[in-house]
N, C-alpha and C positions, 0 to 999 in steps of 0.2 A: 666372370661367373658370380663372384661376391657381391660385387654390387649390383645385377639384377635381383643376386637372391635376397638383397637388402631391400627392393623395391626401387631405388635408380631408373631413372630413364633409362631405354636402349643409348640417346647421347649420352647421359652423364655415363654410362657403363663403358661407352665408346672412349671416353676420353680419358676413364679412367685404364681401361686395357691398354692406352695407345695405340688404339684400330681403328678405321673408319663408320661410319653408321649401317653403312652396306655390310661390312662384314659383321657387327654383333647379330642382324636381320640375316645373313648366309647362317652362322653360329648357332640361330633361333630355328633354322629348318630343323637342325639334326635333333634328331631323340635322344642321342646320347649326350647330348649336349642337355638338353632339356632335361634330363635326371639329374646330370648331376646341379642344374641351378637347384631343381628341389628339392636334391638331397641338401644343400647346404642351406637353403632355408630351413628346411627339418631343420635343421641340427639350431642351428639360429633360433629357431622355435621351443628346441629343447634346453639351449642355457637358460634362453629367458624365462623358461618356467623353473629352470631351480633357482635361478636367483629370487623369483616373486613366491617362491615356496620360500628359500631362506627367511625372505622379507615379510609373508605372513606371519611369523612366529610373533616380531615385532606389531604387528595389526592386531593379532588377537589380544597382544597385550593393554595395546591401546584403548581396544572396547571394552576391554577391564576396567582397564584406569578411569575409562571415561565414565562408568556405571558412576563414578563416586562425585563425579565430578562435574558442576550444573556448566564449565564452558568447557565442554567437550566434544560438543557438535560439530566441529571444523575435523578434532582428530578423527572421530566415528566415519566420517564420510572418508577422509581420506581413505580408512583402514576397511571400508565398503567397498572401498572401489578396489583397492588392492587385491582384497579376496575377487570380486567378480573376475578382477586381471587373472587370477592367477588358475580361476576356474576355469574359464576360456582359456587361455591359453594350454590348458591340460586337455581339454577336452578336441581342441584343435590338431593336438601331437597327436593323441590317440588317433583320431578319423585319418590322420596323415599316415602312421604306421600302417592301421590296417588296411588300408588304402593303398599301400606300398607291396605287404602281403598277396594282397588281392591279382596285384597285376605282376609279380612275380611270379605267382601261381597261374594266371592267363598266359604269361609271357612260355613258360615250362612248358605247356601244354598244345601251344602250338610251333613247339620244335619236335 
């Protein structure tokens, strides 16, 4: 399940279960199966935004640093890309959560 929710091939996920290719693809019919790969993506979604939230603190300081400083263009970019990472990556949990909501409340509703 981990390593689908990593992004893994169905083989490399096969080989790293110790199952065959047919059964991750049997594994892939079920829906309970299929929540839980995306629940633990979720979750994979969510450290990696607190650690790119930890690691902004560090960026923003950078494009501080860098205000003063005329070779700073290398750090700026880096600590640009880090915020956009860390944006996206927020904004992707969110869609993900409510998204979760959504069809728990579908799911409710046709029991």
């Amino acid at each position: 399940m981990l390593a689908l929710a990593q992004g893994r091939t169905n083989g490399q996920a096969a080989k790293a279960a110790g199952v065959s290719g047919r059964t991750i693809l049997r594994w892939l019919d079920d829906p309970a199966f299929q929540r839980e790969v995306a629940d633990n993506r979720t979750e994979l979604l969510r450290l990696a935004v607190g650690r790119l939230a930890a690691a902004s603190t560090k960026a923003v300081n950078a494009l501080v640093n860098a205000l003063d400083n005329e070779r700073g263009q290398a750090r700026v970019q880096a600590a640009r890309t880090l915020l956009d990472a860390c944006l996206s990556l927020r904004e992707s949990l969110d869609l993900e959560q409510r998204l979760a909501v959504l069809e728990a409340d579908e799911e409710g509703r046709r029991r």
